[in-house]
Backbone atoms as SQL, in Angstrom:
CREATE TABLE atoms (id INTEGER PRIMARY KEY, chain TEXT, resi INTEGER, resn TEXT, atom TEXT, x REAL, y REAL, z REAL);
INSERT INTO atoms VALUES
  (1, 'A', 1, 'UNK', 'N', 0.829, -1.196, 0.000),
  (2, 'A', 1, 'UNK', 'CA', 0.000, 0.000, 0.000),
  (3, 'A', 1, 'UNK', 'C', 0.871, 1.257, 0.000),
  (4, 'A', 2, 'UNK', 'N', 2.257, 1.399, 0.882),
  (5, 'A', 2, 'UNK', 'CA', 3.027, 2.757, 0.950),
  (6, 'A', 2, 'UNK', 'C', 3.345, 2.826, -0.525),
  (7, 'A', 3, 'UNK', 'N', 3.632, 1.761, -1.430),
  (8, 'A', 3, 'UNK', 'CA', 4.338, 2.098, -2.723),
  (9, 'A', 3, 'UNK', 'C', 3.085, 2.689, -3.389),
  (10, 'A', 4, 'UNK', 'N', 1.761, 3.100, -3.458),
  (11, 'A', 4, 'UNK', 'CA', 0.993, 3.288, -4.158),
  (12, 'A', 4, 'UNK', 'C', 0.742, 5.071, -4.117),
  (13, 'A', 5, 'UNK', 'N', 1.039, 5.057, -2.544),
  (14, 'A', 5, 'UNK', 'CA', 1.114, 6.476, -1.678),
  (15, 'A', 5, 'UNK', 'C', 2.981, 6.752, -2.844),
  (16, 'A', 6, 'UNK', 'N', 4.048, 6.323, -2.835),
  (17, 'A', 6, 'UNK', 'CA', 4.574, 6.744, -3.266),
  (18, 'A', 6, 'UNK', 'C', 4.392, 7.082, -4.642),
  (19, 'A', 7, 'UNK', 'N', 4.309, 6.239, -5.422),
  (20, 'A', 7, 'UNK', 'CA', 3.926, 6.509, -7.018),
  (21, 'A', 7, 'UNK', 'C', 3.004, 7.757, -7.093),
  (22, 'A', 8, 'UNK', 'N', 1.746, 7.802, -6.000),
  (23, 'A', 8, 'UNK', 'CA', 1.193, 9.006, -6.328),
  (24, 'A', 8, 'UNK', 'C', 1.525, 10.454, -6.298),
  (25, 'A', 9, 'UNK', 'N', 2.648, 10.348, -5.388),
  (26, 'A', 9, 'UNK', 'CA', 3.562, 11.393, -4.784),
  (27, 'A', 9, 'UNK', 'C', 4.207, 11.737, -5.706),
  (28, 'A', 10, 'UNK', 'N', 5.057, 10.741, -6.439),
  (29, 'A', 10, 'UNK', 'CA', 6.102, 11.442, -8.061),
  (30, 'A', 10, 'UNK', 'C', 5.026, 11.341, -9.100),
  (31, 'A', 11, 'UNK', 'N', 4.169, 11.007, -9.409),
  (32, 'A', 11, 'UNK', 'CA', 2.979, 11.639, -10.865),
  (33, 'A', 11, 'UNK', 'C', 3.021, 12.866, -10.149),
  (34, 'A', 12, 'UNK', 'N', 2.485, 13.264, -9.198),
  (35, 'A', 12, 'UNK', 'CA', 2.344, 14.637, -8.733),
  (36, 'A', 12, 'UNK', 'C', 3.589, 15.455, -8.879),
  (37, 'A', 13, 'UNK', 'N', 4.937, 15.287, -8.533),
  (38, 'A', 13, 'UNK', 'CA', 5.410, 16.346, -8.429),
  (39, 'A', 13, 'UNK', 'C', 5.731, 16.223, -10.200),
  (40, 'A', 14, 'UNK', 'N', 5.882, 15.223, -10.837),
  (41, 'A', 14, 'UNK', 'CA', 6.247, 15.313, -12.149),
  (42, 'A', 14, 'UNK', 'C', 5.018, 16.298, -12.943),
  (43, 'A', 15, 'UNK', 'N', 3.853, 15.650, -12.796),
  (44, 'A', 15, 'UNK', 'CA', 3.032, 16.761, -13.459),
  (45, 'A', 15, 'UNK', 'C', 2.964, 18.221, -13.208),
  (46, 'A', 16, 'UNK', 'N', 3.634, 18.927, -11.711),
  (47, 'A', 16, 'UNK', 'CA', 3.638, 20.016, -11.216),
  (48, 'A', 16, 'UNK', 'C', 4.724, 20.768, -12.210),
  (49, 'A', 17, 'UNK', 'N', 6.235, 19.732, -12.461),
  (50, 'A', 17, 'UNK', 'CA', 6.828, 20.439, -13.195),
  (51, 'A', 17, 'UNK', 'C', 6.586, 20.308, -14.192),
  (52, 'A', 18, 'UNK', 'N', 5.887, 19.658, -15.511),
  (53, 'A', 18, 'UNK', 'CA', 5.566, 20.120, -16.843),
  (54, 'A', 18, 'UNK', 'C', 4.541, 20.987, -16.501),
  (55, 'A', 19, 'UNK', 'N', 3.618, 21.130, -15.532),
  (56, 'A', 19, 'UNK', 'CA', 2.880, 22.885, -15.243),
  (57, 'A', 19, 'UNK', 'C', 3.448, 23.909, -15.269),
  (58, 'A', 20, 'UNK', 'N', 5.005, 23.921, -14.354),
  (59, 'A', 20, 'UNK', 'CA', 5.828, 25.225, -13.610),
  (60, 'A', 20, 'UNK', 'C', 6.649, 24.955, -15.772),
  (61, 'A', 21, 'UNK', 'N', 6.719, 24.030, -16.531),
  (62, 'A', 21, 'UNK', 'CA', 7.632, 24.127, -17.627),
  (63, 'A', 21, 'UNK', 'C', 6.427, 25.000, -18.847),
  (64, 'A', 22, 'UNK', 'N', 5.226, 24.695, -18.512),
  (65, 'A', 22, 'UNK', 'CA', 4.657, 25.501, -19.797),
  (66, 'A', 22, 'UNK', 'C', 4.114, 26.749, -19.275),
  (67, 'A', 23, 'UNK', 'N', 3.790, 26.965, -17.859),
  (68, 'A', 23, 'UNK', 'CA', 3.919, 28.374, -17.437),
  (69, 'A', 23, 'UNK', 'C', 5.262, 29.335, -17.645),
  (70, 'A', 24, 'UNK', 'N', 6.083, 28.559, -17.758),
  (71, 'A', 24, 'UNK', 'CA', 7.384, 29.274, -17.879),
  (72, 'A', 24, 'UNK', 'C', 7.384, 29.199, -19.347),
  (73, 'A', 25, 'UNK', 'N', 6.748, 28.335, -20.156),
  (74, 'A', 25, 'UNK', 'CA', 7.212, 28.896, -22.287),
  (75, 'A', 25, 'UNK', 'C', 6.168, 29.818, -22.151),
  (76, 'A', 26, 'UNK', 'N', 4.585, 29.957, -21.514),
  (77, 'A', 26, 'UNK', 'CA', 3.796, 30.829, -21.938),
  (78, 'A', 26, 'UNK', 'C', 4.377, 32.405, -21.303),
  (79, 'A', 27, 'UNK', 'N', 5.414, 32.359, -20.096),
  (80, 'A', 27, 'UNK', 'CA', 5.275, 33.659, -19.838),
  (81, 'A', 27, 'UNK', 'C', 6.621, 34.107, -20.431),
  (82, 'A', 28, 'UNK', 'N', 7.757, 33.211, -21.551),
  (83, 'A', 28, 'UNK', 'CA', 8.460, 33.629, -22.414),
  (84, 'A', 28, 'UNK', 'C', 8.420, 34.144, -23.529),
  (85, 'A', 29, 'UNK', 'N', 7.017, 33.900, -23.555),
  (86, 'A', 29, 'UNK', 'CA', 6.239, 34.394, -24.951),
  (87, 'A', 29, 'UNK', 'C', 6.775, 33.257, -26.180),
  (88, 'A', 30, 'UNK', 'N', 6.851, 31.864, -25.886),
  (89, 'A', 30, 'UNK', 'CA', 7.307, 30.910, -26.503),
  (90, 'A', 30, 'UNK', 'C', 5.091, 30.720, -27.678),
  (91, 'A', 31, 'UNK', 'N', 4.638, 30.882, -26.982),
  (92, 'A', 31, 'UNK', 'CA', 3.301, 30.655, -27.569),
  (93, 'A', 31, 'UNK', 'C', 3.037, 32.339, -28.484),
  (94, 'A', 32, 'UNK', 'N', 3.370, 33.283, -28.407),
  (95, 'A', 32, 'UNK', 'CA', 3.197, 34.435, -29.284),
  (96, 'A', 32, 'UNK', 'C', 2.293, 34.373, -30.691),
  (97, 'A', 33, 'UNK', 'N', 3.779, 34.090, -31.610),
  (98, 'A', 33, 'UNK', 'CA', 3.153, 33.761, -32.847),
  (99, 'A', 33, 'UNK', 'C', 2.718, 32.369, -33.366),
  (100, 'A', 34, 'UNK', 'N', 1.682, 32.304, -33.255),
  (101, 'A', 34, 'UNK', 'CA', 1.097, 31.257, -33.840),
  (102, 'A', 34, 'UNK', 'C', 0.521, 31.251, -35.397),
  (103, 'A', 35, 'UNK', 'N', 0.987, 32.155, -35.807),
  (104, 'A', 35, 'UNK', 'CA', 0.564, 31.892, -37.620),
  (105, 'A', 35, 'UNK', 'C', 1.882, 32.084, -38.390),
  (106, 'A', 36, 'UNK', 'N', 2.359, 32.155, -37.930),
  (107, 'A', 36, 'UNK', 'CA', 4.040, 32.835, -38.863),
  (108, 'A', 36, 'UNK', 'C', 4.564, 30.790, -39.400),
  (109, 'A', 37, 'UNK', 'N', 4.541, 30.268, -37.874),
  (110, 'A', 37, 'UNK', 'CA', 5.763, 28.897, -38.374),
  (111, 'A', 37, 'UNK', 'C', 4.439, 28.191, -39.513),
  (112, 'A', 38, 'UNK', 'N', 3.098, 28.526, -39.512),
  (113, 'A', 38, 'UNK', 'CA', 2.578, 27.607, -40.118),
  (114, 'A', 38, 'UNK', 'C', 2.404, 27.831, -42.226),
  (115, 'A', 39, 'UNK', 'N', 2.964, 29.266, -42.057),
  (116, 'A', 39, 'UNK', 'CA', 3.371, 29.877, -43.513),
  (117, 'A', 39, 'UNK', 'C', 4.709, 30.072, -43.639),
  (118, 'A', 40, 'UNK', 'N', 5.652, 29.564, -42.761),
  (119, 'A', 40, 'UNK', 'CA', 6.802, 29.800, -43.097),
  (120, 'A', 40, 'UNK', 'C', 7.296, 28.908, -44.623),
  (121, 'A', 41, 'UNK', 'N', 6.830, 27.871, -44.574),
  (122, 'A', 41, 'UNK', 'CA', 6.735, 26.912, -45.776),
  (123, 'A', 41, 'UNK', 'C', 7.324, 28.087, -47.502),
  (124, 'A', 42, 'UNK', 'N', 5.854, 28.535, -47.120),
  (125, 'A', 42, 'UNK', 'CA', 5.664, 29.891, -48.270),
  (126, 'A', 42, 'UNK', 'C', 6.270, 30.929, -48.534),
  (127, 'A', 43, 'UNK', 'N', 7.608, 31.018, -47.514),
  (128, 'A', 43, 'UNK', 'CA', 8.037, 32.342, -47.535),
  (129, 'A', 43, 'UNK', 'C', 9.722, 31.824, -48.345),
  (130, 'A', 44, 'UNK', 'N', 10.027, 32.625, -49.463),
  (131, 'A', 44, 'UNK', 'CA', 11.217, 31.882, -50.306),
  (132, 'A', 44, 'UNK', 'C', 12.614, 33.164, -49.481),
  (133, 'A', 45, 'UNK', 'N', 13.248, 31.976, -49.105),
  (134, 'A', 45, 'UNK', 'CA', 14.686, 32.228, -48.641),
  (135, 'A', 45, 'UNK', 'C', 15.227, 33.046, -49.663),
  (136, 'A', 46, 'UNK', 'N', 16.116, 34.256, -49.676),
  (137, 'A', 46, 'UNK', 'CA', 16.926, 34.742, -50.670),
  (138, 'A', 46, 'UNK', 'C', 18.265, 34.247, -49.970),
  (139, 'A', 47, 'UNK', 'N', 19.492, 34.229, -50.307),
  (140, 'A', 47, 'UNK', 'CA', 20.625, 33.522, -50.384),
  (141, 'A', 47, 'UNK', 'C', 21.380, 34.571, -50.784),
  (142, 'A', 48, 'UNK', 'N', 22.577, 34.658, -50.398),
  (143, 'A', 48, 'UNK', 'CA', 23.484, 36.233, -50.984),
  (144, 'A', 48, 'UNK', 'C', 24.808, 35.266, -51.679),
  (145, 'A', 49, 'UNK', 'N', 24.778, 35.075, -53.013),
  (146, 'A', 49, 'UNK', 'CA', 25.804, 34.785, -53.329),
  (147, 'A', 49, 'UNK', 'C', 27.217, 35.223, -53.642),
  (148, 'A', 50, 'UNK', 'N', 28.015, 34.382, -53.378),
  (149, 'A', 50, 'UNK', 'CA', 29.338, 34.660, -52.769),
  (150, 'A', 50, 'UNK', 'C', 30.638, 34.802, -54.443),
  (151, 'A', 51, 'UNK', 'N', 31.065, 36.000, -54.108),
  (152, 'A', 51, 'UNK', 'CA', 31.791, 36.396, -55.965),
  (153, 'A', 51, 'UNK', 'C', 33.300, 35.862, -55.658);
């Protein structure tokens, strides 16, 4: 029975830190632009060639 109390103890703190990890990309502004990477496809690279 204690190992069940333990297992529940690390899901918990593990799920706390992927909480404290996407509170920390949302308040990096990692979520911002959300339409740019999905047209980046479309956007043509220029290249500076070398003489």
């Amino acid at each position: 029975m204690k190992i069940i109390f333990v297992l529940i103890l690390i899901s918990l703190l593990i799920a706390l830190g992927f909480l404290a990890a996407f509170f920390w990309a949302v308040k990096s502004g990692q979520y911002e632009d959300d339409y740019t990477p999905s047209v980046r496809i479309l956007f043509e690279d220029t290249k500076k060639e070398k003489k």
